[in-house]
C-alpha positions in Angstrom: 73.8 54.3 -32.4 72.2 54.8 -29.1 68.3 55.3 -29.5 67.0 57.8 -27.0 63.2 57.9 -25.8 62.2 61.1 -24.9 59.7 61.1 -21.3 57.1 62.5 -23.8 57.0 58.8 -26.1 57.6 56.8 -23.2 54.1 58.2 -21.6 52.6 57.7 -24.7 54.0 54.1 -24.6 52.7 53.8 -21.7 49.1 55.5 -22.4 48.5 52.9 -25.4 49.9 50.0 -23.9 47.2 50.9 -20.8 44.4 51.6 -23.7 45.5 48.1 -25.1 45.0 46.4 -22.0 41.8 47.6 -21.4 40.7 46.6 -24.8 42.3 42.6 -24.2 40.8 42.3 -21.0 37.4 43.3 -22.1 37.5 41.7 -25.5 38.5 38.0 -23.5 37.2 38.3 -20.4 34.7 40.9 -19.6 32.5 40.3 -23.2 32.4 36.1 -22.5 31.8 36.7 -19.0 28.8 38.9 -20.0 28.0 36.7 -22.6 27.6 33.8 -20.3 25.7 36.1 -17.9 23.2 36.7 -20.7 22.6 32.9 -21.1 22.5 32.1 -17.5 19.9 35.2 -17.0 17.9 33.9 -19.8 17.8 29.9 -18.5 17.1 31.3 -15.3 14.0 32.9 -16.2 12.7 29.1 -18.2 13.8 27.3 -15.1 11.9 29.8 -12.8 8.4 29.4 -15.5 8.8 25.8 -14.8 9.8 25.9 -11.4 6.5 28.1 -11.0 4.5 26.1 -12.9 5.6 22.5 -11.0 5.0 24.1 -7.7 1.6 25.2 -8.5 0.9 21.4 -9.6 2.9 20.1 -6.3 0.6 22.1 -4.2 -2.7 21.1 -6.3 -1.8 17.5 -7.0 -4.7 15.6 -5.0 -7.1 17.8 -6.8 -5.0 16.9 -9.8 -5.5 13.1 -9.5 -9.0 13.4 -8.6 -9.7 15.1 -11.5 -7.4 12.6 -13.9 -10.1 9.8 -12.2 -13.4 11.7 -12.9 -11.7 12.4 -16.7 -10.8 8.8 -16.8 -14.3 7.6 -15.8 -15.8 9.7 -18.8 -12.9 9.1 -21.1 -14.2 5.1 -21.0 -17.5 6.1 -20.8 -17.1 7.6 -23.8 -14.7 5.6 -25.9 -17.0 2.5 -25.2 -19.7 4.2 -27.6 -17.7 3.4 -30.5 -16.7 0.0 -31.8 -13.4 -1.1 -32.1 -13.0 -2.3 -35.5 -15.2 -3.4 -38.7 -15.8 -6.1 -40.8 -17.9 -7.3 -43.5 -19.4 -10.0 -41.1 -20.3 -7.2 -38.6 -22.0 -5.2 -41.1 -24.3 -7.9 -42.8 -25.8 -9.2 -39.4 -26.4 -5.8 -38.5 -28.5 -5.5 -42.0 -30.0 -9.3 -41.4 -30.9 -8.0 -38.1 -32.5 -5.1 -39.4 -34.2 -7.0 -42.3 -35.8 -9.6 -39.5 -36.6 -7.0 -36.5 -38.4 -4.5 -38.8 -39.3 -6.0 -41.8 -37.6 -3.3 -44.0 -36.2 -5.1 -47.5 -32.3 -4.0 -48.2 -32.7 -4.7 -52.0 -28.6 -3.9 -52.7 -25.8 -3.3 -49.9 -22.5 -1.2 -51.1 -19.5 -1.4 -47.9 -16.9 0.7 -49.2 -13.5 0.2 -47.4 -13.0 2.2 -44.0 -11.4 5.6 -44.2 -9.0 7.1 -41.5 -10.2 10.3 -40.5 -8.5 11.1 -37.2 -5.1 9.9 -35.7 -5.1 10.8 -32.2 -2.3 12.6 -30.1 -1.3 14.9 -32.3 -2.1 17.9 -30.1 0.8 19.8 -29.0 0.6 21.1 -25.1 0.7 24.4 -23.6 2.3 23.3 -20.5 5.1 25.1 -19.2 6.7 22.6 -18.2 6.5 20.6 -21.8 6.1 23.1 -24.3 6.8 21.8 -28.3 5.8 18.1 -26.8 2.5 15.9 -27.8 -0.5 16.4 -24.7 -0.1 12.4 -24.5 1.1 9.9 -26.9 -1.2 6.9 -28.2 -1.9 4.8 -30.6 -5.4 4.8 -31.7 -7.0 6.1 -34.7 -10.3 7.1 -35.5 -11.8 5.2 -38.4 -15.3 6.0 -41.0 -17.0 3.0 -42.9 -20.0 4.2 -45.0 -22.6 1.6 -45.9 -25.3 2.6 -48.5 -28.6 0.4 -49.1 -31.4 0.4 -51.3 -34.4 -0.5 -49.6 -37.9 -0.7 -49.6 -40.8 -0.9 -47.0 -43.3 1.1 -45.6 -43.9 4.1 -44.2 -44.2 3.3 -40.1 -41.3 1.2 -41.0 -39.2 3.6 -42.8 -39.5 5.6 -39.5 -38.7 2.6 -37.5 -35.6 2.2 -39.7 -34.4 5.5 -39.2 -34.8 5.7 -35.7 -33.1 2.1 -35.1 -29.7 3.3 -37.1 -29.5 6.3 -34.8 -30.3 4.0 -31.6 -28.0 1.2 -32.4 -25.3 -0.1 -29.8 -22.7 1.5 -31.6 -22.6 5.0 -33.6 -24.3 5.1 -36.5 -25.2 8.6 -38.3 -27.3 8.9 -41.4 -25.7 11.0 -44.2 -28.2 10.8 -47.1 -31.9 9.5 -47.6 -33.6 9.4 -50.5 -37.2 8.2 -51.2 -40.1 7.7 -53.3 -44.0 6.9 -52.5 -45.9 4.0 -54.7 -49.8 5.1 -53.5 -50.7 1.9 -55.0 -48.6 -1.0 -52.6 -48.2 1.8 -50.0 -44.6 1.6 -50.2 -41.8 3.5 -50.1 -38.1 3.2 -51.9 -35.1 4.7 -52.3 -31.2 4.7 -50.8 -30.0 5.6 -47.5 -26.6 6.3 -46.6 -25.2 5.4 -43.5 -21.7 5.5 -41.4 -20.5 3.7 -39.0 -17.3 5.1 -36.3 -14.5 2.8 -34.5 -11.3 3.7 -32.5 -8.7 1.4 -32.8 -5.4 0.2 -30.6 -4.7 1.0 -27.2 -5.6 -2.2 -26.3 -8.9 -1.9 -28.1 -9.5 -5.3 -29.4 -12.0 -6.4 -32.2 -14.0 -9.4 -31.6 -15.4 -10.6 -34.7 -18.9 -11.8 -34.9 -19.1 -15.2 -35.3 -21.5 -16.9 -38.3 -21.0 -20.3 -38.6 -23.3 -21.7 -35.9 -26.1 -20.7 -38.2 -28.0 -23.9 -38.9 -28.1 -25.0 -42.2 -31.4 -24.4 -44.8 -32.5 -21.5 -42.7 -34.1 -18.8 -45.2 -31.8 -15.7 -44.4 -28.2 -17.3 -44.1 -27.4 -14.5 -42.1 -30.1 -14.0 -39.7 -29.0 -16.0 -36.0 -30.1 -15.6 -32.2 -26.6 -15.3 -31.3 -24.3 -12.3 -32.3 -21.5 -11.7 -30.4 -20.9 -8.1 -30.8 -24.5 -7.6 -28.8 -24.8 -10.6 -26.3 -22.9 -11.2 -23.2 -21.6 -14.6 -23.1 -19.2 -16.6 -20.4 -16.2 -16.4 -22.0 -16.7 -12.5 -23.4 -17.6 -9.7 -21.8 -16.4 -7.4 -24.5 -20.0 -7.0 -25.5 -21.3 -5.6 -22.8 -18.5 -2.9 -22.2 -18.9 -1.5 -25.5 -22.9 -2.0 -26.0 -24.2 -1.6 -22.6 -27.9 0.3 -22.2 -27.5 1.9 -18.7 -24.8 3.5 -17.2 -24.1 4.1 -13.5 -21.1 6.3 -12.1 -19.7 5.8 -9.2 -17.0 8.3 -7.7 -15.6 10.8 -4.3 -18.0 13.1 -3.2 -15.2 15.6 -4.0 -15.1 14.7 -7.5 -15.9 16.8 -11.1 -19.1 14.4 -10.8 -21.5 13.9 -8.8 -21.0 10.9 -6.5 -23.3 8.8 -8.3 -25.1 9.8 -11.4 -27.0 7.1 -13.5 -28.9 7.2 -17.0 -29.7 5.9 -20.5 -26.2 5.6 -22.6 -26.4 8.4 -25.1 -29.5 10.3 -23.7 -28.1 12.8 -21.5 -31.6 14.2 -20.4 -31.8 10.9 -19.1 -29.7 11.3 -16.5 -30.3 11.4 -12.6 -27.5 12.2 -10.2 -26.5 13.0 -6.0 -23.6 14.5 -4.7 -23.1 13.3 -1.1 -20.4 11.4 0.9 -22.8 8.5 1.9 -24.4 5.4 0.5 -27.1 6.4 -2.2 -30.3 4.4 -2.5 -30.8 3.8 -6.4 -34.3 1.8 -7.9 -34.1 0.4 -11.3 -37.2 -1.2 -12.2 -37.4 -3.0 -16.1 -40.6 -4.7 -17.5 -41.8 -5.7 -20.6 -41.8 -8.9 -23.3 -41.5 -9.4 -26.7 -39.5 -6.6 -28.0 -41.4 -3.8 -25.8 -39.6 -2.4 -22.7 -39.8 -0.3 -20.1 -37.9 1.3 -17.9 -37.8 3.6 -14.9 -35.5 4.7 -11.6 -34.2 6.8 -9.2 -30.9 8.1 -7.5 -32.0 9.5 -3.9 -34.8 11.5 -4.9 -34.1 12.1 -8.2 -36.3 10.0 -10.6 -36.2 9.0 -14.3 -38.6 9.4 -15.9 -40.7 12.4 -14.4 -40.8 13.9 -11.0 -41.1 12.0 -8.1 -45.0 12.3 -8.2 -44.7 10.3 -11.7 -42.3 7.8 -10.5 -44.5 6.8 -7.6 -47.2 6.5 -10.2 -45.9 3.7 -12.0 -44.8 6.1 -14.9 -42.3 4.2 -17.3 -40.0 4.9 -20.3 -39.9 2.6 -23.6 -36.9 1.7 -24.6 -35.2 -1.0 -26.7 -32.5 -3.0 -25.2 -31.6 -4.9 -28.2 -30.7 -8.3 -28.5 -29.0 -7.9 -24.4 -29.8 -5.6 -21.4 -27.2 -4.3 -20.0 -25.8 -2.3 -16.9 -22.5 -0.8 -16.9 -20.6 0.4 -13.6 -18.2 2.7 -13.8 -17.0 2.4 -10.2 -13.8 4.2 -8.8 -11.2 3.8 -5.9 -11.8 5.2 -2.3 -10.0 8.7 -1.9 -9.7 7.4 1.8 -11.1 5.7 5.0 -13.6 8.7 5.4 -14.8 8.9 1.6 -17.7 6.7 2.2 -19.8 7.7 -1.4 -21.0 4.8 -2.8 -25.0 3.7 -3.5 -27.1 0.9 -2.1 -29.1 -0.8 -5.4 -32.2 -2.3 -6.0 -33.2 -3.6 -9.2 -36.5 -5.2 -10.0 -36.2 -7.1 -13.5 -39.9 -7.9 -14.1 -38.8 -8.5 -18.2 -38.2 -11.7 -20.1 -35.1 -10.3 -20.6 -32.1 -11.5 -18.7 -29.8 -7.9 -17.2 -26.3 -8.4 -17.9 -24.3 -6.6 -14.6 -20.3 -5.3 -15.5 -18.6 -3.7 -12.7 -15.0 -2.2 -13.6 -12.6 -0.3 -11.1 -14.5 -0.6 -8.2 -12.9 -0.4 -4.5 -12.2 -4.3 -3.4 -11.9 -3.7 -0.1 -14.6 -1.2 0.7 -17.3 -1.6 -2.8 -18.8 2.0 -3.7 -21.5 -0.8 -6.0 -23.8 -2.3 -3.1 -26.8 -4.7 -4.4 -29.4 -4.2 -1.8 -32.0 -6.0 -3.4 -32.6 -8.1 -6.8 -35.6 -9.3 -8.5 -36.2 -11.4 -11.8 -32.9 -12.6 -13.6 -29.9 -11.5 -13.3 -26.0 -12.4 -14.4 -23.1 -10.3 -12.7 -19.4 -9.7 -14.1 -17.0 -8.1 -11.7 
């Protein structure tokens, strides 16, 4: 039987095989093909954000890397306020020390174990061009060690006390203090609570104070003129990097800091800075014997301590170096040939006291530290 098609069905045929068509070509073709539009589009717009953000750093980048060096500079300045580890050792010659140079009595010592209390690069970065990753990875780790004593002395001592943990070489901060008068010895007792802060790693290595030169039959086994963590010797500067009493900065003219800015570690109203692409004169001048300091100086015409009506004066600031005086420079490379910031020193030691001089990162070719003049004794580490 012959099967006829009438023109009517064979345009309808025709009409849905069309529709069907359509339908194939758009559901393969056109719908991936928009698809892959749509993720293109949308990497497009991240690259571009980073693209942006990379371009903004390209054009900025000397500013970038002076700024990383002026960080840098107060990154160390800062990390060398805290120790680097603890031990037992440590913490009884710091008590012998402060039994013998005050005359306090630490009836009872408890040292706890340290505590971790902050691991460092954990903070995640904004940055457009690393967002989800770490700011910087490391590994140090901040570290707590809390010392309690019972003691007893009197009352210009108990001041004294207090005011040496808070001034020692490394930081110290007092939690608790309890105390009790006796009006007929005049004397005052009680417990004070005390901790101690260290990073570790990074490079950060613990020197351990050494004990057993102590000579034998001495009344206070733990009492000795040399202790490592505080004196500079030959072999280790460590000391002095990490304990120093004066700082002096040394940097480009077109740095975040001034171009040379010196002062008391820890006393930032200490501080006495110039800004100025040329060769600073800077005074330090240190007297004193027997425990009782003093110390004044200048940058330019900036003076410390006082104006510069004082300074001329003679007028001096006490301070207590410890068992070492030290100077720390935090010097810096030249930008360039015509970067010429730097400062021109003189330093009068009229103390019994030897100044210890460390000089890190300094230009070799072209020295921003420049000793124009030095009295009394002195000892240099470069």
């Amino acid at each position: 039987m012959k099967l006829a098609i009438s023109e009517r069905d064979k345009l309808l045929l025709c009409l849905v095989g069309s529709v069907l068509l359509v339908f194939l070509a758009w559901y393969f073709g056109f719908r991936n093909l928009n698809d892959k539009t749509a993720a293109l589009e949308s990497e497009i717009s991240t690259l571009q954000v980073k693209y942006d953000d990379l371009s903004a750093k390209k054009s900025n980048a000397k500013k970038y890397a002076q700024d990383t060096e002026g960080y840098d500079l107060l990154c160390d300045a800062w990390l060398s306020r805290f120790d680097s580890g603890f031990s037992q050792k440590a913490t009884l010659i710091f008590t012998s020390n402060l039994e013998a140079e005050l005359g306090v009595w630490m009836r009872t010592v408890n040292m706890p174990d340290a505590v971790l209390i902050y691991t460092f690069g954990q903070i995640q970065s904004s940055n457009p061009s690393s967002t989800g990753g770490t700011v910087y990875n490391t590994d140090m780790k901040g570290y707590k060690k809390t010392v309690t004593y019972s003691y007893e002395c009197d009352y210009d001592t108990f001041k004294d006390m207090l005011a040496y943990i808070l001034d020692y070489d490394t930081i110290y901060t007092i939690d608790s203090v309890t105390c009790s008068y006796n009006e007929e010895d005049e004397l005052m007792t009680g417990n004070i609570t005390i901790s101690q802060y260290a990073i570790t790693g990074s490079d950060r290595e613990y020197y351990e104070p050494e004990i057993d030169s102590i000579d034998l039959g001495t009344e206070n086994l733990f009492v000795s003129e040399t202790n490592p963590s505080r004196v500079v010797e030959a072999a280790d500067e460590f000391g002095l990097m990490t304990n120093y009493d004066i700082a002096l900065s040394l940097s480009s003219e077109s740095s975040d800091l001034s171009s040379v800015v010196l002062g008391r570690r820890g006393l930032t109203s200490s501080q006495v800075s110039a800004n100025t692409n040329d060769n600073v004169p800077v005074v330090i001048n240190i007297g004193g014997e027997n425990g009782e300091y003093t110390l004044s100086y200048s940058v330019g015409e900036n003076t410390y301590p006082g104006d510069t009506a004082a300074f001329s004066k003679g007028t001096l600031e006490t301070f207590n170096p410890g068992r070492s005086m030290d100077l720390m420079v935090f010097s810096s490379k030249r930008d360039s040939d015509a970067d010429n910031a730097g400062a021109s020193v003189t330093i009068n030691n009229n103390s019994d006291m030897t100044l210890n001089i460390k000089v890190i990162n300094d230009d070799t070719s072209a020295p921003r530290f420049n000793i124009e003049s030095a009295n009394g004794s002195i000892k240099f580490y470069r």
